[in-house]
BALOBA-1460 file (C-alpha; in Angstrom, 3 decimals):
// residues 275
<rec num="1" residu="x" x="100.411" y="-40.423" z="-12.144"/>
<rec num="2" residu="x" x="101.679" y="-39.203" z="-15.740"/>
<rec num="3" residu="x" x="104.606" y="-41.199" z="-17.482"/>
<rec num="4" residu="x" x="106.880" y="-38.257" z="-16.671"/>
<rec num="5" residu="x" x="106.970" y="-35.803" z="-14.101"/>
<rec num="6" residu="x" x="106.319" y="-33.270" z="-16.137"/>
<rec num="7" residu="x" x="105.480" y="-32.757" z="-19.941"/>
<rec num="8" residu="x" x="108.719" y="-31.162" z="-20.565"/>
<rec num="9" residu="x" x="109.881" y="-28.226" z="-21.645"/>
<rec num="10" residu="x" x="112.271" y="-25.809" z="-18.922"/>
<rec num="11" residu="x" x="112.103" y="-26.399" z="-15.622"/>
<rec num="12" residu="x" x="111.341" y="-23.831" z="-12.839"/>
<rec num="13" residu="x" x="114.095" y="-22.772" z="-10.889"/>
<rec num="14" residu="x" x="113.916" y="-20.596" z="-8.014"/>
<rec num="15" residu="x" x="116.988" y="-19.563" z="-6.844"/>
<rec num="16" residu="x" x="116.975" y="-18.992" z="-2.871"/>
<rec num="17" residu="x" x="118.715" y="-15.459" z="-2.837"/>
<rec num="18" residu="x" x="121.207" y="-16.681" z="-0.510"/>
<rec num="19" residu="x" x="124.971" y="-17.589" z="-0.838"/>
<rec num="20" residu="x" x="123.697" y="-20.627" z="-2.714"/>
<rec num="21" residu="x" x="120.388" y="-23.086" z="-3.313"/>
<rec num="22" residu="x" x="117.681" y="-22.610" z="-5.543"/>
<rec num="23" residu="x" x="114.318" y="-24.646" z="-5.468"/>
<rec num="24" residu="x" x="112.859" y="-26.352" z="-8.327"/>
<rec num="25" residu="x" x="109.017" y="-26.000" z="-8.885"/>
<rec num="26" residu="x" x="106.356" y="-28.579" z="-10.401"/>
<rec num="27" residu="x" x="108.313" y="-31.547" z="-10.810"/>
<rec num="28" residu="x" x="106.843" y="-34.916" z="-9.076"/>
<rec num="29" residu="x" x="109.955" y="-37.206" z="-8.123"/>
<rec num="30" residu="x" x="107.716" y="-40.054" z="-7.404"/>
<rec num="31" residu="x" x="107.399" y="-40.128" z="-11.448"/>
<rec num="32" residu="x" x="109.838" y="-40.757" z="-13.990"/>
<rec num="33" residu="x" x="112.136" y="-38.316" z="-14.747"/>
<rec num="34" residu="x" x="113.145" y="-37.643" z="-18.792"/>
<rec num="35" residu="x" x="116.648" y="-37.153" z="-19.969"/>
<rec num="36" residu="x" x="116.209" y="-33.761" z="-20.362"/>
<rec num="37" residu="x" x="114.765" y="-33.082" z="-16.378"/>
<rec num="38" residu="x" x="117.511" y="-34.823" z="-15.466"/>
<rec num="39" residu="x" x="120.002" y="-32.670" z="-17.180"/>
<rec num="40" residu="x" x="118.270" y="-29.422" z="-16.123"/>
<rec num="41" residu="x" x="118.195" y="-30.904" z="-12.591"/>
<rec num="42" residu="x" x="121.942" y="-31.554" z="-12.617"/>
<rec num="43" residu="x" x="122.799" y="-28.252" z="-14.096"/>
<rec num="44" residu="x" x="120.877" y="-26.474" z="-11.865"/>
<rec num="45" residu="x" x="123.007" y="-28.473" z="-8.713"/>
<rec num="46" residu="x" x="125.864" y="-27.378" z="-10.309"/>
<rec num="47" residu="x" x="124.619" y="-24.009" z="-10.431"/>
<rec num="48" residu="x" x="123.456" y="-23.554" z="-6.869"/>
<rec num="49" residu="x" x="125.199" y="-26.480" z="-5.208"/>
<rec num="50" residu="x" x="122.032" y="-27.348" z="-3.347"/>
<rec num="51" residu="x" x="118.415" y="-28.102" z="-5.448"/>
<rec num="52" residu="x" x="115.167" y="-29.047" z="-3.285"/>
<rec num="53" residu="x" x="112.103" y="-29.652" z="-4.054"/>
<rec num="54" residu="x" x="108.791" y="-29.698" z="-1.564"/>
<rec num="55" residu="x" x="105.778" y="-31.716" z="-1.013"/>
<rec num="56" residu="x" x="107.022" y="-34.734" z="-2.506"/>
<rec num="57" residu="x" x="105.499" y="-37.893" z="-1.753"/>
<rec num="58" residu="x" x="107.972" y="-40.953" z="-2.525"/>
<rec num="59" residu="x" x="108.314" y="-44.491" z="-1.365"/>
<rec num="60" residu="x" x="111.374" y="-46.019" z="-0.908"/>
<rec num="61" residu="x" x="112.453" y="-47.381" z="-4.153"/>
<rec num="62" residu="x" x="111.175" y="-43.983" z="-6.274"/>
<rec num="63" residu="x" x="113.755" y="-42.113" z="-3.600"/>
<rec num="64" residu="x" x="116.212" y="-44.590" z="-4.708"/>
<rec num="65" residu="x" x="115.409" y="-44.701" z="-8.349"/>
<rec num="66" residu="x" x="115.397" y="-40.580" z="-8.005"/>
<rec num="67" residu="x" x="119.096" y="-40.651" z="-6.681"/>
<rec num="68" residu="x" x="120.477" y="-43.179" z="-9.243"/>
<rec num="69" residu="x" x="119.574" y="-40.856" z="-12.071"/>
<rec num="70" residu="x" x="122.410" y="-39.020" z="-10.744"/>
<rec num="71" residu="x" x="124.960" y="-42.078" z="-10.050"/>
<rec num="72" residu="x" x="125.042" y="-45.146" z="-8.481"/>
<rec num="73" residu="x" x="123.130" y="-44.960" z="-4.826"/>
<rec num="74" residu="x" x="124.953" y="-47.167" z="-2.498"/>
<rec num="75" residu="x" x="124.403" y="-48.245" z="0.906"/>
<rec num="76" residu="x" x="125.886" y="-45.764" z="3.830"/>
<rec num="77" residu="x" x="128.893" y="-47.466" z="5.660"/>
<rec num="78" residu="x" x="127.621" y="-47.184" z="8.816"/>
<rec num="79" residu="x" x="125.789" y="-50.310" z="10.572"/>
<rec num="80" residu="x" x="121.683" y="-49.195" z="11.074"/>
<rec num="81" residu="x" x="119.010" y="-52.193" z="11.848"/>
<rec num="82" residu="x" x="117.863" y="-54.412" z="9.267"/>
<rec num="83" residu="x" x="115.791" y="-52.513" z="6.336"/>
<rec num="84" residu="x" x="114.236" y="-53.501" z="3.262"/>
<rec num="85" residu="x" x="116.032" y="-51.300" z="1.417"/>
<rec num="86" residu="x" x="119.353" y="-50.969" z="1.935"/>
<rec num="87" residu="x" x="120.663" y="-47.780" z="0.085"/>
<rec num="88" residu="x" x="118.409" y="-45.453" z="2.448"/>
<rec num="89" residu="x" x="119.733" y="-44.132" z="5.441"/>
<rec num="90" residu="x" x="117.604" y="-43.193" z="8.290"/>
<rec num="91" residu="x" x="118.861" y="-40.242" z="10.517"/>
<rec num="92" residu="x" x="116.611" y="-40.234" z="13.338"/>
<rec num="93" residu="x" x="116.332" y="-39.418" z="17.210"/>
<rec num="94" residu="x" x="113.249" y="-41.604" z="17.236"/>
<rec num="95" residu="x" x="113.488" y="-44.998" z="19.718"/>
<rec num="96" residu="x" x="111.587" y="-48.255" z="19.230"/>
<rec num="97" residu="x" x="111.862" y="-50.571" z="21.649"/>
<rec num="98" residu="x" x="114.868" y="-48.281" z="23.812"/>
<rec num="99" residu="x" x="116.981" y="-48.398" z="20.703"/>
<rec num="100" residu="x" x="117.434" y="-45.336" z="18.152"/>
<rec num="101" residu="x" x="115.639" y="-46.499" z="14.504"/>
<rec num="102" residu="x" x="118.499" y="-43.927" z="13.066"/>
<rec num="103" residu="x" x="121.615" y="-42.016" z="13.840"/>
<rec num="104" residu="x" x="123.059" y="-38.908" z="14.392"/>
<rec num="105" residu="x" x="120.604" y="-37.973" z="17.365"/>
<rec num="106" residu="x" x="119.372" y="-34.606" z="17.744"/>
<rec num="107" residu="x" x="122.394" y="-32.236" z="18.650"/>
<rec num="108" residu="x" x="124.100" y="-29.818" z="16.754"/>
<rec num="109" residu="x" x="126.698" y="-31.715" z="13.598"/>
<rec num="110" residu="x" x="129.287" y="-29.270" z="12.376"/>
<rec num="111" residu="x" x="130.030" y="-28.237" z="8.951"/>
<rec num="112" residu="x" x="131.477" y="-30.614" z="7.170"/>
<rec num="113" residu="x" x="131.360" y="-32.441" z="3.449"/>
<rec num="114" residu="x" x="129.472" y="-36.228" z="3.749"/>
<rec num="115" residu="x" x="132.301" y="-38.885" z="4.365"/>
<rec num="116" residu="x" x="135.191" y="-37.085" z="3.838"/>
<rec num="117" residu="x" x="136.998" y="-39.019" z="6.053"/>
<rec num="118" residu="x" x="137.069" y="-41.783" z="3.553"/>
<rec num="119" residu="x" x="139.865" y="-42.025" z="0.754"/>
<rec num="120" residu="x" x="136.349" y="-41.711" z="-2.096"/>
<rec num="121" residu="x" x="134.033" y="-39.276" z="0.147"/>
<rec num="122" residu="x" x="130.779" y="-38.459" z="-0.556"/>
<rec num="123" residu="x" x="129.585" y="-36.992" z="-3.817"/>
<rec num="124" residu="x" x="126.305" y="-36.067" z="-4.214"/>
<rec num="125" residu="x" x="122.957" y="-36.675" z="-1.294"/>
<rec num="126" residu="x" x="119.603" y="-36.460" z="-0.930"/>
<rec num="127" residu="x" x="117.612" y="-35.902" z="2.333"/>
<rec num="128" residu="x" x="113.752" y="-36.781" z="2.674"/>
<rec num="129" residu="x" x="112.043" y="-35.303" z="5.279"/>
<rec num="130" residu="x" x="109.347" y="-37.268" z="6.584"/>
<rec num="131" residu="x" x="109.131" y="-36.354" z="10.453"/>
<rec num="132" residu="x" x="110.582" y="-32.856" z="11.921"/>
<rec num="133" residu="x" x="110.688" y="-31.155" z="15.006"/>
<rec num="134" residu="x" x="108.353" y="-28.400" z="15.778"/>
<rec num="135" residu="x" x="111.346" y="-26.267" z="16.377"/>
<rec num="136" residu="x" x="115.427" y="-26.261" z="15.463"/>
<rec num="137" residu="x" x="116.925" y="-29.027" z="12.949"/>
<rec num="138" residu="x" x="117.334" y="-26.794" z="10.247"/>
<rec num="139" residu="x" x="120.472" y="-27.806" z="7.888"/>
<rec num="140" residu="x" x="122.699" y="-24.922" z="6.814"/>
<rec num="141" residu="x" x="124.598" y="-25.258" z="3.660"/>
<rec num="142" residu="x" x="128.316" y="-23.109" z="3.009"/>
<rec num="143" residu="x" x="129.407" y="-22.184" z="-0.317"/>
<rec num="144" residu="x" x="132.851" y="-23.528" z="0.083"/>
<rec num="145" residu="x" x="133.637" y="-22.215" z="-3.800"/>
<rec num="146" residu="x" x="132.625" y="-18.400" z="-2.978"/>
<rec num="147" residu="x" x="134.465" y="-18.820" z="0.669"/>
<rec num="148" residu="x" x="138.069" y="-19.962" z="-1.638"/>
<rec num="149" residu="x" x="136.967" y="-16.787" z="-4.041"/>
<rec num="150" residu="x" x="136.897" y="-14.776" z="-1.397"/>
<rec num="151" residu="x" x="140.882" y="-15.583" z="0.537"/>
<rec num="152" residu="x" x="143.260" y="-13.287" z="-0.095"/>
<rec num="153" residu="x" x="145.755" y="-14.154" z="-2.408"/>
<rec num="154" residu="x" x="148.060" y="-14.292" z="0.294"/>
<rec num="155" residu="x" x="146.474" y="-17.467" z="1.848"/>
<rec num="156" residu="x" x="145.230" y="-19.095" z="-1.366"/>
<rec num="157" residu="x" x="149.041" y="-19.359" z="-1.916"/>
<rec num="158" residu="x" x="149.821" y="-20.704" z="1.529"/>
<rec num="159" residu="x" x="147.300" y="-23.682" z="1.420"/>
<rec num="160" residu="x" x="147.904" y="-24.265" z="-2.648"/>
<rec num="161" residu="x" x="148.710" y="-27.753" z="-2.442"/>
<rec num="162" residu="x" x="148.748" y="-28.201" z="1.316"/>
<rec num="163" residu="x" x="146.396" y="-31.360" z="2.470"/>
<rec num="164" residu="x" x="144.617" y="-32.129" z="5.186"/>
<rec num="165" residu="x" x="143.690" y="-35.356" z="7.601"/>
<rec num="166" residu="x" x="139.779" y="-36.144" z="7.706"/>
<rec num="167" residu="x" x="138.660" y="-38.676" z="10.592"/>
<rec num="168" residu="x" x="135.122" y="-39.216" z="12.534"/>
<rec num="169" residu="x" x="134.936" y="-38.552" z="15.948"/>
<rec num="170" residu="x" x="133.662" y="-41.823" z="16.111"/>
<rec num="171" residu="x" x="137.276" y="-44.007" z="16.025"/>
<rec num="172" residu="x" x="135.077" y="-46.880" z="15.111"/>
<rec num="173" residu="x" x="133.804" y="-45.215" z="12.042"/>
<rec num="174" residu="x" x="137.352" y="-44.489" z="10.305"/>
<rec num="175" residu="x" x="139.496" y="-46.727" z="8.240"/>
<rec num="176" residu="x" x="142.346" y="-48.229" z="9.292"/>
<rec num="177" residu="x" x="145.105" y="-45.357" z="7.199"/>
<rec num="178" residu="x" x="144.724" y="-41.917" z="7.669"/>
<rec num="179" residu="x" x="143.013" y="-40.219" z="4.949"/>
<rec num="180" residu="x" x="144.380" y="-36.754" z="3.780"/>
<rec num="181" residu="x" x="142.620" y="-34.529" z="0.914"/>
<rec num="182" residu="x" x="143.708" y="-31.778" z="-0.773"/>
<rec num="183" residu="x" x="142.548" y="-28.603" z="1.810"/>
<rec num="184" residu="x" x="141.416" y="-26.846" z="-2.025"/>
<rec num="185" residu="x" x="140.041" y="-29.446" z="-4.296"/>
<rec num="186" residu="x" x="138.342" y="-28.875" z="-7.709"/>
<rec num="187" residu="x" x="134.788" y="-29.675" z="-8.364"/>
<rec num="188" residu="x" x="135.352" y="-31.946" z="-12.072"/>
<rec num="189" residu="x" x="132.230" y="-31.124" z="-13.226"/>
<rec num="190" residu="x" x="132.634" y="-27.423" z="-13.186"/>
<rec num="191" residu="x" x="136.504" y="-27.264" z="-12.752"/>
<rec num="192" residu="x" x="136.141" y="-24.404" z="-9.911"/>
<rec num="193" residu="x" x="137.845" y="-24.540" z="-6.766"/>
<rec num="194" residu="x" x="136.523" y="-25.170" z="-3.261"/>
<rec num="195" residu="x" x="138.005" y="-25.423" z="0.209"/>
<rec num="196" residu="x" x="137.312" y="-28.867" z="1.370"/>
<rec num="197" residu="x" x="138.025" y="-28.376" z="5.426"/>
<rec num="198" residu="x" x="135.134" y="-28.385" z="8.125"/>
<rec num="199" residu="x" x="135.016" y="-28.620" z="11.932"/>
<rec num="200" residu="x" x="133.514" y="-31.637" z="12.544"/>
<rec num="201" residu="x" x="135.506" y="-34.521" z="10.125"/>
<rec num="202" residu="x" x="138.861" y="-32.334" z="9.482"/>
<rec num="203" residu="x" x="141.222" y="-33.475" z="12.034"/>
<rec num="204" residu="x" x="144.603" y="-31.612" z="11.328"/>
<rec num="205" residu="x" x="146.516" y="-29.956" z="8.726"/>
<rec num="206" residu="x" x="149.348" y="-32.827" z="7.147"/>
<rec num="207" residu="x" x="153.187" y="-32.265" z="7.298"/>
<rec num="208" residu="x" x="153.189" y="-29.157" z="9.143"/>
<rec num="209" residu="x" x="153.128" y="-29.010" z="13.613"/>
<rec num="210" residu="x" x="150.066" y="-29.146" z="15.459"/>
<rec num="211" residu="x" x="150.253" y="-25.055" z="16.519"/>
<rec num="212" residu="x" x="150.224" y="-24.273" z="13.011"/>
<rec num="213" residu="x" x="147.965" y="-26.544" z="11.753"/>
<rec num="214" residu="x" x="145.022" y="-25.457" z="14.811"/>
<rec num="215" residu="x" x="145.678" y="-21.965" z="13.583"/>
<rec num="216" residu="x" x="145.531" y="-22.445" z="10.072"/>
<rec num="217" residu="x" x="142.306" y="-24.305" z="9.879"/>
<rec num="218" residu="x" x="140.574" y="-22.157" z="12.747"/>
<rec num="219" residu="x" x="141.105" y="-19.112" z="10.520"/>
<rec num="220" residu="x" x="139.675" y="-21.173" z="7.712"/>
<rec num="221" residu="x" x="137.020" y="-21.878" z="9.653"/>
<rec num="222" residu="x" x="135.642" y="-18.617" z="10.847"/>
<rec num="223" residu="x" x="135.874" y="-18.056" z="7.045"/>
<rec num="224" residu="x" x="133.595" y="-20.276" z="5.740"/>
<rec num="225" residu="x" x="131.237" y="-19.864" z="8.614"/>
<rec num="226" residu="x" x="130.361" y="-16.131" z="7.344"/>
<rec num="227" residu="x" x="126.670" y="-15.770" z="6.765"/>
<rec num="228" residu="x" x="127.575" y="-14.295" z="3.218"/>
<rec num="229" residu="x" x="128.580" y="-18.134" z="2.520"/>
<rec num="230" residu="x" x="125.487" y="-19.375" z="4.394"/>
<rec num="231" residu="x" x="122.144" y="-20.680" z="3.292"/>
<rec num="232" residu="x" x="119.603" y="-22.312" z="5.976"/>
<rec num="233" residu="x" x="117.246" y="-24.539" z="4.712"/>
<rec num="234" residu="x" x="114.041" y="-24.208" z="6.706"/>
<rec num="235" residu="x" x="112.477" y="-28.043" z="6.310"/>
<rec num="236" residu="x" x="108.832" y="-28.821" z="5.541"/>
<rec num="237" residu="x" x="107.436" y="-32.458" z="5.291"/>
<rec num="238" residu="x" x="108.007" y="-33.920" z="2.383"/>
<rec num="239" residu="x" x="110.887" y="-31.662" z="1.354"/>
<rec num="240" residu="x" x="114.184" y="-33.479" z="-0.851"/>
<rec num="241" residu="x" x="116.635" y="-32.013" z="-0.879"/>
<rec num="242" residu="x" x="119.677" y="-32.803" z="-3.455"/>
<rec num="243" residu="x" x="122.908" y="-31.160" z="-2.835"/>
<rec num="244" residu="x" x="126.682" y="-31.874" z="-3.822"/>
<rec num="245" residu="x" x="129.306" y="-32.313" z="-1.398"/>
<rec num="246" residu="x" x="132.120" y="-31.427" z="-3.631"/>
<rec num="247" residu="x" x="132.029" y="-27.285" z="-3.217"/>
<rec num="248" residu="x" x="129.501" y="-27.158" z="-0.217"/>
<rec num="249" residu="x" x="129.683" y="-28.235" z="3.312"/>
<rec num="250" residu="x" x="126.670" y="-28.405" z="5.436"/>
<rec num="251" residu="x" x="125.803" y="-28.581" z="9.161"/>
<rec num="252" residu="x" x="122.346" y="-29.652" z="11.167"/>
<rec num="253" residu="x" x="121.629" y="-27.397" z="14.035"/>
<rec num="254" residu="x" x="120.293" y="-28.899" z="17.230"/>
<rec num="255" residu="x" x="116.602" y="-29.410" z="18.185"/>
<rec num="256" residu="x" x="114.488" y="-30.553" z="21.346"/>
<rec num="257" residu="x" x="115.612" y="-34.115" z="22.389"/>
<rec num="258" residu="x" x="112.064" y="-35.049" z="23.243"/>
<rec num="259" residu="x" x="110.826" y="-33.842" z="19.955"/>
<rec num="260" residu="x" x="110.861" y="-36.615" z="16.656"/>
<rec num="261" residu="x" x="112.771" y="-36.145" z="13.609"/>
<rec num="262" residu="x" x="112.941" y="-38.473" z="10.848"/>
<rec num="263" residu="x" x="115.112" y="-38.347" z="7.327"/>
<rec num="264" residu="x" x="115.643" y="-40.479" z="5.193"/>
<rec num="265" residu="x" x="118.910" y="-40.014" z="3.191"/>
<rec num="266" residu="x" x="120.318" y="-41.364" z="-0.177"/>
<rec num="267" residu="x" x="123.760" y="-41.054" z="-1.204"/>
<rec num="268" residu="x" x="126.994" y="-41.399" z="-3.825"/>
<rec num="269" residu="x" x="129.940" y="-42.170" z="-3.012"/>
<rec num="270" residu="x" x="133.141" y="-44.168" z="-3.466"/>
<rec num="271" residu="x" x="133.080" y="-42.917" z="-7.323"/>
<rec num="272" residu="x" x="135.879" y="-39.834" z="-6.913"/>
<rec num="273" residu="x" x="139.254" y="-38.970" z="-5.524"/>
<rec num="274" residu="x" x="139.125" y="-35.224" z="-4.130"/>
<rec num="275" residu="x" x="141.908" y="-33.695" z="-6.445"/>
């Protein structure tokens, strides 16, 4: 393979036509990437909140090396089996010997922003797809800083500065203190504003009762969940997938139980307060 990934020069991105997502064209990840890729790669995540890339072919240690040109890749806080690399992540409905090789099975995950229920969430992933489903397991992404855009000024003043609790359903998964984030946070990088509230991790709207909060973050739900915010990423082996957690939120749909899927998932995290 060549010393780069390319020879240089600009690199070819296709935006999706959707709320958001664009793919990026002739650029082997399983090479090394030059400053200047890298940059374009960024900007173009910050662009489209979601960059992929298809028919990549990458062992374990060129997905990790392709994540850590974008911060430090760290291993995900859940407990999986013993693997030889530690920062990847397998989601999986496959068994081996009656136990899952993965998590996060085969059903439908809500929206929601990756590890938000920590006090530093997740930042910026990457997905691999190396086994899929002949049908279902799609992963939708929301443009959570067109869905804020698009309030009426009337709400973006009731939730200005108004925070919200994140836990997993999983009680076992969550730290001891309740985390709460800011229910509008601000992407650094780009300084634009996002809603940061999704179905699955959200639990409850802080310092206001429980009627009001159910009400105020179901109407901020069927927001979001407008397909003028929604892109669906139709998978193909071999597909990564980079995206940024910050102003998106994503959710898997369900597929056949008795059908394999396998990702395997990099990620960033522990490196930003939502503000």
């Amino acid at each position: 393979m060549s010393e780069t990934a390319t020879r240089g020069g600009v690199l070819a991105v296709r935006p999706t036509g959707s709320a958001l997502g664009a793919e990026i064209r002739d650029l082997d990840l399983s090479a090394s990437l030059t400053p200047d890729q890298t940059a374009q790669v960024r900007q173009a995540m910050l662009d489209y909140g979601v960059v992929f890339f298809r028919d990549q072919k990458l062992n374990d240690e060129e997905l990790v090396r392709f994540t850590a040109y974008f911060g430090k890749p760290v291993p995900h806080v859940r407990k999986q089996r013993p693997r030889r690399v530690k920062e990847i992540f397998l989601i999986s409905n496959i068994m081996e010997d009656g136990e899952p090789i993965g998590e996060l099975g085969d059903e439908l995950i809500p929206f929601h922003s990756d590890l938000s229920y920590l006090k530093r969430p997740g930042t910026l992933s990457v997905l691999y797809a190396i086994e899929l489903p002949a049908i279902g397991g799609q992963t939708q992404w929301c443009d959570c800083t067109a869905a804020y855009a698009a309030l009426s000024d009337a709400m973006k003043e009731k939730i200005k500065g108004m925070r919200a609790v994140h836990r997993h359903p999983v009680e076992a998964q969550n730290p001891a203190a309740h985390i709460a984030h800011p229910i509008v946070r601000t992407q650094p990088e780009t300084g634009q504003c996002s809603l940061y509230v999704g179905p699955h991790l959200t639990s409850y709207v802080a310092d206001v009762d429980s009627a009001e909060s159910d009400a105020l973050l179901t109407e901020l739900y069927s927001h979001i969940e407008q397909p003028q915010f929604i892109w669906t990423h139709e998978w193909r082996i071999g597909d990564i997938v980079l995206f940024d957690n910050r102003p998106t939120m994503h959710r898997r749909l369900a597929f056949p139980p008795d059908q394999r899927r396998l990702m395997k998932r990099t990620q960033i995290f522990n490196d930003e307060i939502p503000v």
